[in-house]
MDAnalysis code that builds the backbone (N, CA, C; Angstrom):
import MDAnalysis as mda
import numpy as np

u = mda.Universe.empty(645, n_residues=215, atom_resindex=np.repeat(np.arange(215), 3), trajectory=True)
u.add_TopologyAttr("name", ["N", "CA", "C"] * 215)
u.add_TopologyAttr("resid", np.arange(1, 216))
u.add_TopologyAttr("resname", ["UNK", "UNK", "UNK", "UNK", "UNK", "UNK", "UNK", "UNK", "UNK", "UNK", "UNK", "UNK", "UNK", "UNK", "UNK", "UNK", "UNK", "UNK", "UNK", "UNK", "UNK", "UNK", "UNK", "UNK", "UNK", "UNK", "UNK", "UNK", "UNK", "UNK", "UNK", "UNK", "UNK", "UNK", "UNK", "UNK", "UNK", "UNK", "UNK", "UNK", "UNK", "UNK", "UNK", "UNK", "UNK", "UNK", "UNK", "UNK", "UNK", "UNK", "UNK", "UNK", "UNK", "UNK", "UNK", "UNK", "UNK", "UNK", "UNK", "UNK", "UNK", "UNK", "UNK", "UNK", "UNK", "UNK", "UNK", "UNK", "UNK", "UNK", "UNK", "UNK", "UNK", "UNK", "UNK", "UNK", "UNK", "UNK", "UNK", "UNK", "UNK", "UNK", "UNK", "UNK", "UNK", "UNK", "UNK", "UNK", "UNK", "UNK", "UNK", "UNK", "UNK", "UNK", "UNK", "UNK", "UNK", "UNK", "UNK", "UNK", "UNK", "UNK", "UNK", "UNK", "UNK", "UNK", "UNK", "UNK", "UNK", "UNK", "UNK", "UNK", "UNK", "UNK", "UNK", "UNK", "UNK", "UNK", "UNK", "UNK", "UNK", "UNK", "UNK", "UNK", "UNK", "UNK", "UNK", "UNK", "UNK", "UNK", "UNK", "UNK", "UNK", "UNK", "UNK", "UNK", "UNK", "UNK", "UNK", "UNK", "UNK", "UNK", "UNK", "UNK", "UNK", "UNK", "UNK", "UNK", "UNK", "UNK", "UNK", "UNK", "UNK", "UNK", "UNK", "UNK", "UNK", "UNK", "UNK", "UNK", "UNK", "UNK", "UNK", "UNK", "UNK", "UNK", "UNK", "UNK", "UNK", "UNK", "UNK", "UNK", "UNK", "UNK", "UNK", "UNK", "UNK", "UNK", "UNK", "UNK", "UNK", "UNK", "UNK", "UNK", "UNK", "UNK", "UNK", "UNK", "UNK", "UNK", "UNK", "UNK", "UNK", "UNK", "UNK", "UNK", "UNK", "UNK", "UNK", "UNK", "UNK", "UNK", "UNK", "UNK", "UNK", "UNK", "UNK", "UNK", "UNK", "UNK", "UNK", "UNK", "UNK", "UNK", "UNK"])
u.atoms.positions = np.array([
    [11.828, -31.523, 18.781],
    [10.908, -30.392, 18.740],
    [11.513, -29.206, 19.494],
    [11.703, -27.986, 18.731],
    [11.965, -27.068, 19.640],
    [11.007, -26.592, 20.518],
    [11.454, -25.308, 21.593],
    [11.027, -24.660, 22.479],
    [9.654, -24.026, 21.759],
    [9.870, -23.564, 20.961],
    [8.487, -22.577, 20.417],
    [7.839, -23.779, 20.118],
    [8.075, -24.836, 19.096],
    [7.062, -25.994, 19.028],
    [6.360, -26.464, 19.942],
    [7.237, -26.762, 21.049],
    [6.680, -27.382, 21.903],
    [5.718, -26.141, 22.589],
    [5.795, -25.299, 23.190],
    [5.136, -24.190, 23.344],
    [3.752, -24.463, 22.846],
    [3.588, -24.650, 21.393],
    [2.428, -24.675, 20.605],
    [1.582, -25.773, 20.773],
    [2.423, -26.752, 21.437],
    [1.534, -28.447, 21.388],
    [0.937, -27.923, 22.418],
    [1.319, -27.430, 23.247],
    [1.036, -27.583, 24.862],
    [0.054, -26.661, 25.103],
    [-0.087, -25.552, 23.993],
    [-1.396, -24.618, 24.159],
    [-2.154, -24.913, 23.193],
    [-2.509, -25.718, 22.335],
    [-3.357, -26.425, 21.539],
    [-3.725, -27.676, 22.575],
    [-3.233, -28.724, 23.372],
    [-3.848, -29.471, 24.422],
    [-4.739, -28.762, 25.183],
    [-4.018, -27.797, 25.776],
    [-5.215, -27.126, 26.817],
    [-6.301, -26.769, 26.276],
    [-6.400, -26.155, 24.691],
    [-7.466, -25.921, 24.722],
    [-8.542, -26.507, 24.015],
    [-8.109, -28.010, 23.492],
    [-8.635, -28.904, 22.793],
    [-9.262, -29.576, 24.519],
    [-9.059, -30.036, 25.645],
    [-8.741, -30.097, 26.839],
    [-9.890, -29.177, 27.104],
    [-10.123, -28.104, 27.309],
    [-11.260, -26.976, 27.580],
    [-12.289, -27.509, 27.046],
    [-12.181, -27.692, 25.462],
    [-13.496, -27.758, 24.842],
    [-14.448, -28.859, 25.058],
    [-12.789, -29.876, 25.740],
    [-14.121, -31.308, 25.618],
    [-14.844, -31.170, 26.585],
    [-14.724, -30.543, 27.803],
    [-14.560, -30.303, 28.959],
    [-15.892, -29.943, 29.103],
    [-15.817, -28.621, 28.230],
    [-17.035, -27.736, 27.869],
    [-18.116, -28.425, 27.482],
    [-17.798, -29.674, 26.335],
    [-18.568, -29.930, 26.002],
    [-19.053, -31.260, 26.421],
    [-18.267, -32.094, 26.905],
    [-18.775, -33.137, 27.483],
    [-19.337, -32.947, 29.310],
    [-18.907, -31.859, 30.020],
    [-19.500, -31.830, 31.355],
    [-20.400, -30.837, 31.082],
    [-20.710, -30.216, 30.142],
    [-22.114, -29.244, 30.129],
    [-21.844, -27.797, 30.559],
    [-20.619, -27.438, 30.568],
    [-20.111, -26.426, 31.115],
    [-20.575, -24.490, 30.472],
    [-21.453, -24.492, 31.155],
    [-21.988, -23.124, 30.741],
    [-21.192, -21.740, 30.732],
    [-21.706, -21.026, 30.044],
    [-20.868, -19.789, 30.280],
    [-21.332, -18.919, 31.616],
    [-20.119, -18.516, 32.526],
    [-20.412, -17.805, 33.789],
    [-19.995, -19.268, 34.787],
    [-19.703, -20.454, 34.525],
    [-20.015, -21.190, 35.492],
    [-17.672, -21.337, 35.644],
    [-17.330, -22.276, 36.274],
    [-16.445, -22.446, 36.803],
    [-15.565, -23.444, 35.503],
    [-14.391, -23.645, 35.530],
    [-13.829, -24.192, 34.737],
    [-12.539, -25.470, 36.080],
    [-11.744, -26.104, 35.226],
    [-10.704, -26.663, 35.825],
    [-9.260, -25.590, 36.564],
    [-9.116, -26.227, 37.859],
    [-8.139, -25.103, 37.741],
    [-6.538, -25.644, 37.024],
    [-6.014, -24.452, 37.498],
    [-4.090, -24.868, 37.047],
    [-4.176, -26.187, 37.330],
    [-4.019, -26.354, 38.591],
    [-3.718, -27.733, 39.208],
    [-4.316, -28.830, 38.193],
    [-5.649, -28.845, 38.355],
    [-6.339, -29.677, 37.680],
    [-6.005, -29.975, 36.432],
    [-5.506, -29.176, 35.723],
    [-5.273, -29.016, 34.184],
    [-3.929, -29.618, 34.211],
    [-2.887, -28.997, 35.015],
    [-1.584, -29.383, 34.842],
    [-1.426, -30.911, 34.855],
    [-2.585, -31.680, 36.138],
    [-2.483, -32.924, 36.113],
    [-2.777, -34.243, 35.167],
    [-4.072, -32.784, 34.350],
    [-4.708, -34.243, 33.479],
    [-3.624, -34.283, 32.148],
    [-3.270, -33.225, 31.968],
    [-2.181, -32.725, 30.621],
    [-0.659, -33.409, 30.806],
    [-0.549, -33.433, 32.457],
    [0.550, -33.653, 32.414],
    [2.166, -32.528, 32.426],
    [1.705, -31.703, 32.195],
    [2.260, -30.110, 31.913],
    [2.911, -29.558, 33.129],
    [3.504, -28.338, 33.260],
    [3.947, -27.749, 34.273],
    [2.908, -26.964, 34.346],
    [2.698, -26.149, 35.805],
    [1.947, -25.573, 35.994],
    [1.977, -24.159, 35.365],
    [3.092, -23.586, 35.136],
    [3.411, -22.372, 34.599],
    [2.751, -22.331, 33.205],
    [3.054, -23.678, 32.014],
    [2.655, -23.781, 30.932],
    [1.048, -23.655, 31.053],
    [0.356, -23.949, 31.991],
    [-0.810, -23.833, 32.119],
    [-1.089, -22.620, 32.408],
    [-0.803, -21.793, 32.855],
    [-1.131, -20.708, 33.496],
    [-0.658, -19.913, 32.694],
    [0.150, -20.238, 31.404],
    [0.778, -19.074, 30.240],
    [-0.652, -18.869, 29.103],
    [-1.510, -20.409, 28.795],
    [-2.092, -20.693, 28.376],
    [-3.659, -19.878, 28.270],
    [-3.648, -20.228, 29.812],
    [-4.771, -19.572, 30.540],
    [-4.835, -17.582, 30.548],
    [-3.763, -17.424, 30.108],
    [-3.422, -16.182, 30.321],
    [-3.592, -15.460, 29.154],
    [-3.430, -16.649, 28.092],
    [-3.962, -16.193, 26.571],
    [-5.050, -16.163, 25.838],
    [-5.838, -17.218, 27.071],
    [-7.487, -17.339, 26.689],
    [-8.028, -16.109, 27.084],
    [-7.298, -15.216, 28.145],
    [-8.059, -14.791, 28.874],
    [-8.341, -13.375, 28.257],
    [-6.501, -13.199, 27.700],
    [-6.828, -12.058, 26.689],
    [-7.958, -12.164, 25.737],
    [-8.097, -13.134, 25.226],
    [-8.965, -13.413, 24.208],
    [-10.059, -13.003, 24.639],
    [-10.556, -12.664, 25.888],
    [-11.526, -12.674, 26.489],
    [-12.473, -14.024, 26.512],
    [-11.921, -15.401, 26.582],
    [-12.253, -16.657, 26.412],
    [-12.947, -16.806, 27.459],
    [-11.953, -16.586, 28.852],
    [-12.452, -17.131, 30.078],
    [-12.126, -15.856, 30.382],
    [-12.410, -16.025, 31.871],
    [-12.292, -14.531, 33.030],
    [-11.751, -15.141, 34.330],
    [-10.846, -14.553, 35.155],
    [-10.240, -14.982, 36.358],
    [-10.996, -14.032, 37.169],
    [-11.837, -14.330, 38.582],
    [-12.767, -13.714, 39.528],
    [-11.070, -13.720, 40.888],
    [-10.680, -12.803, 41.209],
    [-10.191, -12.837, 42.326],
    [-10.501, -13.365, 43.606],
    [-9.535, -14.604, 44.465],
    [-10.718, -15.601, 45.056],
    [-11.216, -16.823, 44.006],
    [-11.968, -16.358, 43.200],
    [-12.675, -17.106, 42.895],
    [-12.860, -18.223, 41.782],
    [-11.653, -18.161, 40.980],
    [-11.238, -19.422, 40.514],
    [-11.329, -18.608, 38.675],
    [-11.472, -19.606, 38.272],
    [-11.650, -19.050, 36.608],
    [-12.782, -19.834, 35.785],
    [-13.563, -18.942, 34.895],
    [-14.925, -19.111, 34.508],
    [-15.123, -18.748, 33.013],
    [-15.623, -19.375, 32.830],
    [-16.350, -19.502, 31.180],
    [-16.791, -18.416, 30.639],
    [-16.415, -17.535, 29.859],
    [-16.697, -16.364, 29.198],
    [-18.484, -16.721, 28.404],
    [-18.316, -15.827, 27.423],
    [-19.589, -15.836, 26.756],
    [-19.553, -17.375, 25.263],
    [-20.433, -17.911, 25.223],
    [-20.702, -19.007, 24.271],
    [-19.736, -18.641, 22.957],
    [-20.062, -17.262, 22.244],
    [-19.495, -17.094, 20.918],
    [-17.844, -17.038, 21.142],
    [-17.429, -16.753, 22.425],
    [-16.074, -16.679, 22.424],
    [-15.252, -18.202, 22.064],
    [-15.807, -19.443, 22.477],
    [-15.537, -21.026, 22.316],
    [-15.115, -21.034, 21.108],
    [-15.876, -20.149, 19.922],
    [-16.194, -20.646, 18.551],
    [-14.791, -19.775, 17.767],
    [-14.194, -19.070, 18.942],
    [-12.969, -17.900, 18.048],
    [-11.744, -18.750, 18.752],
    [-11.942, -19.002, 19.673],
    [-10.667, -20.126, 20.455],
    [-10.479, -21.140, 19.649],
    [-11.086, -21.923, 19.026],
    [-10.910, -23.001, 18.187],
    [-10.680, -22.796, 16.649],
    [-10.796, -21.245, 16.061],
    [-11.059, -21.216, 15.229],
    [-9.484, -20.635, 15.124],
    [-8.759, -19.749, 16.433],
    [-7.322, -19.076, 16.351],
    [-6.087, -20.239, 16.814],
    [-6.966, -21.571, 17.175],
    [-5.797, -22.538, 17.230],
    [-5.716, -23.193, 16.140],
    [-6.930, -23.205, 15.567],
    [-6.313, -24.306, 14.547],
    [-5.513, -23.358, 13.175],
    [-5.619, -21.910, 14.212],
    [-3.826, -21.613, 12.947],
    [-3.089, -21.401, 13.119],
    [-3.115, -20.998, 14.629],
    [-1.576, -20.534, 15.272],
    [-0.611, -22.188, 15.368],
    [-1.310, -23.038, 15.291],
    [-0.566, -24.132, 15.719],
    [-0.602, -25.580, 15.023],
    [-0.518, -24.707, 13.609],
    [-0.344, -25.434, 12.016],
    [1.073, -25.180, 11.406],
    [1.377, -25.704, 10.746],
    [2.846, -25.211, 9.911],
    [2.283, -24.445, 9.418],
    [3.542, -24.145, 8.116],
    [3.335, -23.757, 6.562],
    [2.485, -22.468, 6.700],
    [1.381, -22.932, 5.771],
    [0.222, -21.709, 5.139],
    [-0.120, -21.274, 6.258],
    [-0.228, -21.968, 7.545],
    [-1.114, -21.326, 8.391],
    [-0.189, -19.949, 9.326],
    [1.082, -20.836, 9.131],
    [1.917, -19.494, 9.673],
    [2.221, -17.622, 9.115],
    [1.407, -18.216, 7.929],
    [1.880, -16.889, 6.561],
    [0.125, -16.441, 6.990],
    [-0.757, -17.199, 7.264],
    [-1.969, -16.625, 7.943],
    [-2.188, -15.742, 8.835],
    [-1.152, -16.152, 10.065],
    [-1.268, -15.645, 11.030],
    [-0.605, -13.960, 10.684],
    [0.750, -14.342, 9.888],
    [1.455, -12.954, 9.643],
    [0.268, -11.875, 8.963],
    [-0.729, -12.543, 8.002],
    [-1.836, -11.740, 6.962],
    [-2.671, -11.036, 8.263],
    [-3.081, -12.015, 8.968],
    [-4.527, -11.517, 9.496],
    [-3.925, -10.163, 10.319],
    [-2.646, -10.500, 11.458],
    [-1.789, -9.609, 11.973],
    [-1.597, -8.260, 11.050],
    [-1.409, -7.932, 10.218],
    [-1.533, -7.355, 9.142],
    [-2.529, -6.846, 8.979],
    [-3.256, -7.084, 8.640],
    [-4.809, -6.938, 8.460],
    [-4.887, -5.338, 9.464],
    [-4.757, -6.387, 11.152],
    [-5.201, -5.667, 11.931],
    [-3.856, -4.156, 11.807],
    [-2.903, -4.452, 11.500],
    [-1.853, -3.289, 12.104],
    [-1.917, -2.048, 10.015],
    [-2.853, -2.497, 9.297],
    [-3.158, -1.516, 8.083],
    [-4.483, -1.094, 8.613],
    [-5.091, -1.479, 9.517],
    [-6.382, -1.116, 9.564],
    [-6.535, 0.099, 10.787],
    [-5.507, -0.126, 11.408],
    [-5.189, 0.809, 12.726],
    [-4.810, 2.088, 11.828],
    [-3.892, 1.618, 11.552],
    [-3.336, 2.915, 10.377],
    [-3.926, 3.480, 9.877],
    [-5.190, 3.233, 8.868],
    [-6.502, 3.695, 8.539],
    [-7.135, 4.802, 9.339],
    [-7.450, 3.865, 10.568],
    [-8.359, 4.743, 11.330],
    [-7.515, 5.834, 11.783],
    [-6.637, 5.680, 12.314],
    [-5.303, 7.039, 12.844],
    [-4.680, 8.172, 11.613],
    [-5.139, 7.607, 10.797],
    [-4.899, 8.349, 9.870],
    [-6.411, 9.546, 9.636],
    [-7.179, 8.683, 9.598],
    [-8.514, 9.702, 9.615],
    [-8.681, 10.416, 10.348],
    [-8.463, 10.307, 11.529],
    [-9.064, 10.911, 12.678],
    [-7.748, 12.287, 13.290],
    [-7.530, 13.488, 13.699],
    [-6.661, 14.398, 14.179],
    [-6.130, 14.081, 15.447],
    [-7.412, 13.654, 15.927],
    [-6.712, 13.572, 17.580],
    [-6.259, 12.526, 17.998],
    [-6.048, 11.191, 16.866],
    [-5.126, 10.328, 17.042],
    [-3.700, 10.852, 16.145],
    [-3.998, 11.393, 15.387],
    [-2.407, 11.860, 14.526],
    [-1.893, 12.799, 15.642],
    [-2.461, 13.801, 16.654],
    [-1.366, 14.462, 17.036],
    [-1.498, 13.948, 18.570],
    [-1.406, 12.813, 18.890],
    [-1.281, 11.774, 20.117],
    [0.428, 11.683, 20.346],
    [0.792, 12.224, 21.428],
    [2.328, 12.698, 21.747],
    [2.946, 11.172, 21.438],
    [2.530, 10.115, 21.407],
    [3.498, 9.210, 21.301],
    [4.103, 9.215, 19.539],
    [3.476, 9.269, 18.941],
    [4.314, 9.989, 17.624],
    [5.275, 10.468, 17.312],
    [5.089, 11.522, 18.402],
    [6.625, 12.453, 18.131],
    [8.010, 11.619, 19.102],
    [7.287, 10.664, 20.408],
    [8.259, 10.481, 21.168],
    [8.980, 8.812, 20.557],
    [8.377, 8.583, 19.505],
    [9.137, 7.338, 18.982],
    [9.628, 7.777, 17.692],
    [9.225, 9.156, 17.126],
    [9.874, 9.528, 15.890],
    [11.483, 10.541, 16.473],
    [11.258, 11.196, 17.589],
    [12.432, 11.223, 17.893],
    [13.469, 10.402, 18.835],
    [13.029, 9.270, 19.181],
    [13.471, 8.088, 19.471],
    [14.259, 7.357, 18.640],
    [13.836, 7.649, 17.594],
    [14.600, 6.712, 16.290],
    [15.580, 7.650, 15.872],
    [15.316, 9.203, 15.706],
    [16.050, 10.235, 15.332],
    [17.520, 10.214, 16.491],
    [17.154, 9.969, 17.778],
    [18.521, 10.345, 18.567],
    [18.822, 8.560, 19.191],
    [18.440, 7.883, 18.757],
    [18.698, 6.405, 19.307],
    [19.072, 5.605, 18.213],
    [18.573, 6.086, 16.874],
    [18.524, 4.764, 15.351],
    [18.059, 3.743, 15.878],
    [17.589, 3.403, 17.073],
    [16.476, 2.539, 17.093],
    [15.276, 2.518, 17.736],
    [14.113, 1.354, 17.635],
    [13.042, 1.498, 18.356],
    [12.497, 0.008, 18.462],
    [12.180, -0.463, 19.700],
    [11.641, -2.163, 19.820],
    [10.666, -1.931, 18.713],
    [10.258, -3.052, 17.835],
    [9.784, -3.142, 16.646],
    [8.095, -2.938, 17.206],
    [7.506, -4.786, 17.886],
    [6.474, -4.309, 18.463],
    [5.771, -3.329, 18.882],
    [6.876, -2.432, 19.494],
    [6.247, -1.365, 20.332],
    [5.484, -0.408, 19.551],
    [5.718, -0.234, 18.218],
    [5.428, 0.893, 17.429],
    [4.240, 0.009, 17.054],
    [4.107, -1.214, 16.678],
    [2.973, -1.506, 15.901],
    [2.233, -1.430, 17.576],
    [2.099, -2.102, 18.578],
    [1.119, -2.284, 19.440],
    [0.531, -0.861, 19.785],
    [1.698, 0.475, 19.435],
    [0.878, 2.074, 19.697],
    [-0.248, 1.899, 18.689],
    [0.158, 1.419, 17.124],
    [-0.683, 2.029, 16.234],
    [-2.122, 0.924, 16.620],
    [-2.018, -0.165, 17.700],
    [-3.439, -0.526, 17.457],
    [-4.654, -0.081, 18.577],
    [-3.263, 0.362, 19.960],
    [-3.586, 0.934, 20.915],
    [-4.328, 2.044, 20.306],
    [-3.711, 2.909, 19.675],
    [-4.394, 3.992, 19.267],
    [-5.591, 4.098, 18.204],
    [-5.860, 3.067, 17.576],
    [-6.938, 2.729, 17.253],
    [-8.206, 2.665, 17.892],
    [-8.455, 2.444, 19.514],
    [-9.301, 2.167, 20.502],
    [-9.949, 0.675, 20.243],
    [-9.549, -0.196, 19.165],
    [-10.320, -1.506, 19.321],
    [-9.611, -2.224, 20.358],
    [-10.556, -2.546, 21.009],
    [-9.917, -3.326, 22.641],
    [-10.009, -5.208, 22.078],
    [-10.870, -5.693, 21.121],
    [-10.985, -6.840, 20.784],
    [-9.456, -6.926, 19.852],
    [-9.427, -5.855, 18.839],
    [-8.555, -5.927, 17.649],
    [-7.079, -5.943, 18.693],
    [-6.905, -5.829, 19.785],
    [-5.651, -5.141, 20.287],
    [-5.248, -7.242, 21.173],
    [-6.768, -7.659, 21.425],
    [-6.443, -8.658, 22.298],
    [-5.826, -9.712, 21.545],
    [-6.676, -9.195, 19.988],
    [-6.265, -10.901, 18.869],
    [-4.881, -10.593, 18.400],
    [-4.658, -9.434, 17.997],
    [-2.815, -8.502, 18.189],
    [-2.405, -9.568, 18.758],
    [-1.873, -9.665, 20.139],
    [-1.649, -9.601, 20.983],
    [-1.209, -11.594, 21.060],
    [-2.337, -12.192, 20.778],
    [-1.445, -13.569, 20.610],
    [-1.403, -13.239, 19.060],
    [-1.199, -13.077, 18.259],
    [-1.160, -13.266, 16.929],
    [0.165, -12.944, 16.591],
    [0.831, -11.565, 17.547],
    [2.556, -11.809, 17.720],
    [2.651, -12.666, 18.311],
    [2.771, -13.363, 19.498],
    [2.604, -14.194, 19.915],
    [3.577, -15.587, 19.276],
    [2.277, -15.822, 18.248],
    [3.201, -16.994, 17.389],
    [3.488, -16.397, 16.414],
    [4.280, -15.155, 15.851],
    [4.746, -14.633, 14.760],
    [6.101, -14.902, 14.465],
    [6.566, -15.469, 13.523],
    [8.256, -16.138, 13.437],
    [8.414, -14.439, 13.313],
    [7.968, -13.566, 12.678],
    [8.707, -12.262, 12.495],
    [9.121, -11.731, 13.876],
    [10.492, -11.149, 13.570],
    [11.149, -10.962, 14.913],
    [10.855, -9.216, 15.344],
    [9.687, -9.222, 15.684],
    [9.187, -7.620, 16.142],
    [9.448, -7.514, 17.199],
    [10.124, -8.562, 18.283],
    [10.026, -7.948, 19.452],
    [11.979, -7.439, 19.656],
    [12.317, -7.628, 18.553],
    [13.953, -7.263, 18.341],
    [14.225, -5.604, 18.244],
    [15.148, -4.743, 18.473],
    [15.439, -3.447, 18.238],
    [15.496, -3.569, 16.573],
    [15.157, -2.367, 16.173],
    [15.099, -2.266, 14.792],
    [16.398, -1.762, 14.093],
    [17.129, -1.845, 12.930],
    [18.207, -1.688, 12.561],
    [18.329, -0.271, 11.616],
    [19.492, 0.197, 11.695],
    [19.957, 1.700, 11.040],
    [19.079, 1.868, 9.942],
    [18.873, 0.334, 8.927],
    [18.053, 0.016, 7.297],
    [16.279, 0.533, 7.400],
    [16.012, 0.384, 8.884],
    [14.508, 0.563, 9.202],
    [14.198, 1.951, 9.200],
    [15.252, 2.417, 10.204],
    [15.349, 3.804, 10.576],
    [14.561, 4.893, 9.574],
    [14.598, 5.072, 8.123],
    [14.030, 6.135, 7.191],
    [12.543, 5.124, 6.950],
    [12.816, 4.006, 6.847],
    [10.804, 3.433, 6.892],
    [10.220, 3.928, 7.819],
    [10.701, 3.496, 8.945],
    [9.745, 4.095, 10.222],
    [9.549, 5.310, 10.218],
    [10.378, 6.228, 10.140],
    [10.072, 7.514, 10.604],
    [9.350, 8.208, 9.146],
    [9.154, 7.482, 8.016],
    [8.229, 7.592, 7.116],
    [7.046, 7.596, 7.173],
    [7.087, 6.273, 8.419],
    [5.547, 6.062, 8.587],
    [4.989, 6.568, 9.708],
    [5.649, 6.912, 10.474],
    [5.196, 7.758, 11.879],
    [5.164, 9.290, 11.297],
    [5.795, 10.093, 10.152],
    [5.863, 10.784, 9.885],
    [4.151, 11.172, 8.957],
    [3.725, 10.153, 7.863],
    [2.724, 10.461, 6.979],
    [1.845, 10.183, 7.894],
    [1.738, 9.426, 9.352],
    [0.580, 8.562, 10.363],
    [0.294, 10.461, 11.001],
    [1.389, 11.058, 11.013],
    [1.247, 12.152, 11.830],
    [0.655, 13.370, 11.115],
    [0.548, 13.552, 9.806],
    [0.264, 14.305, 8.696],
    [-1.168, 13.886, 8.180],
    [-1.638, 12.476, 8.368],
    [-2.798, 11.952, 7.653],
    [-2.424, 12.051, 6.532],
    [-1.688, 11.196, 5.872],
    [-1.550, 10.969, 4.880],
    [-1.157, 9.233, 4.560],
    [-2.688, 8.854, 4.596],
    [-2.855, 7.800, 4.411],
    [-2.499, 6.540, 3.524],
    [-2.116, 6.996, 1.987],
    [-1.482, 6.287, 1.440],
    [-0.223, 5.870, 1.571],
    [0.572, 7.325, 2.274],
    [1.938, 7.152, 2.125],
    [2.452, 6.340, 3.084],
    [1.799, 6.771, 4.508],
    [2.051, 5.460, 5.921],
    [1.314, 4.030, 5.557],
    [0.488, 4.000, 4.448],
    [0.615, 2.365, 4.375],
    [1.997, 1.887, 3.531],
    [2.203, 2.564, 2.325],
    [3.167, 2.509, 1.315],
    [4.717, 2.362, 2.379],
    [4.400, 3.201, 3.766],
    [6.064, 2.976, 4.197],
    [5.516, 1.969, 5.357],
    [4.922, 0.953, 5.493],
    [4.324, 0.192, 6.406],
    [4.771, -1.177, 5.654],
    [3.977, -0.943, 4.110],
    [4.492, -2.033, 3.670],
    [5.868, -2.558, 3.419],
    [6.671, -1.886, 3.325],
    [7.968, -1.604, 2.926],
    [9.223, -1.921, 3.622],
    [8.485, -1.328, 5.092],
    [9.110, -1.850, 5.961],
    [8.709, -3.232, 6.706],
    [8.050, -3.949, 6.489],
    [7.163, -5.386, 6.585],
    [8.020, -6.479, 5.625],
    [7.825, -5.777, 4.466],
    [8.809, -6.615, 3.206],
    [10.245, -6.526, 3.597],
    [10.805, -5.461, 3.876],
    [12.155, -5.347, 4.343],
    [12.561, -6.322, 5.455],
    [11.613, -6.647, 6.409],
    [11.818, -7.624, 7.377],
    [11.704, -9.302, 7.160],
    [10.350, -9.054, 5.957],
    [10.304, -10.495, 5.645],
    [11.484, -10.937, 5.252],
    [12.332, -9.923, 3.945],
    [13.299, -10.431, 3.589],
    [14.341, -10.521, 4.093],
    [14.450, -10.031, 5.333],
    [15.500, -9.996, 6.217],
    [15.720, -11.425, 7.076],
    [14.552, -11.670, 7.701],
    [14.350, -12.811, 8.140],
    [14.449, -14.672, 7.155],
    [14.396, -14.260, 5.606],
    [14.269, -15.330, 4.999],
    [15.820, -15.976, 4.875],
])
């Protein structure tokens, strides 16, 4: 099993591990959970792997860490999205081409809204990654999609982002290559104009260009 596999067993335990937890000690929302320690011991795990884990629930807004005060059970409906984002992040096959869709989903839908709106099209980071690419030919891949969801203002849409690269085989967190260079600045270019069809049209393009790069 590789490193990323294993990665995936070990944050699907914890949180299969949470739920029974949840559900067999009666564990309410607001009340206290297991800590690192505790977890690392019953799992068996390093403590770090636990605490990488914990760090992803938390984005999720799953649980909450109280400074001092240990770590605690978020709201009831959050249980029902934790179980519902493992059992795809940490499937083969279809479920991996899922994760790339829904990811997707969220980074055409950002685009949407930034496209509608002026005072996200003329938001200085635009110009400073379109001439980034212009005097560098490159730009960390992620970085451009995590502006367009940042700049969206969904704080939920930005958290599920957020592990959904996470387990993405697509390699976004790589510098982008000379071939990207006229996509991107296509799409930072029509994102900056509102011209909505054309920054999805060079969104997609450059998405496909990677899939096929990566195959």
């Amino acid at each position: 099993m590789d490193k990323k596999q294993e990665n995936k067993k070990v944050f699907l335990e914890i949180v299969h591990q949470l739920r029974e937890l949840i559900k067999h000690e009666g564990i309410q929302p607001g009340e206290k959970i297991p800590s690192e320690r505790v977890l690392s011991e019953r799992l068996n795990v390093g403590r770090s792997s636990v605490r990488e884990a914990l760090r992803s629930l938390e984005l999720l807004g799953l649980i909450e860490t109280r400074h001092g005060g240990g770590t605690f059970l978020s709201a009831v409906h959050s249980n029902q999205l934790v179980e519902i984002l493992a059992s795809f992040i940490l499937q083969e096959n279809k479920a991996v081409e899922d994760v790339h869709i829904v990811r997707r989903m969220h980074e055409k839908e950002a685009i949407r809204v930034i496209c509608s709106e002026q005072s996200l099209r003329n938001l200085p980071v635009w110009e400073s990654l379109f001439m980034k690419l212009e005097l560098e030919n490159e730009i960390v891949r992620d970085l451009l999609l995590r502006e367009l969801i940042i700049a969206s203002g969904n704080r939920l849409a930005l958290k599920i982002w957020i592990q959904l690269v996470a387990y993405s085989s697509t390699p976004l967190k790589k510098v982008s290559t000379r071939e990207e260079k006229p996509m991107l600045q296509m799409l930072i270019k029509s994102i900056q104009l509102g011209y909505e069809k054309e920054a999805l049209n060079a969104y997609e393009n450059w998405i496909n260009f990677l899939r096929n790069s990566s195959s």
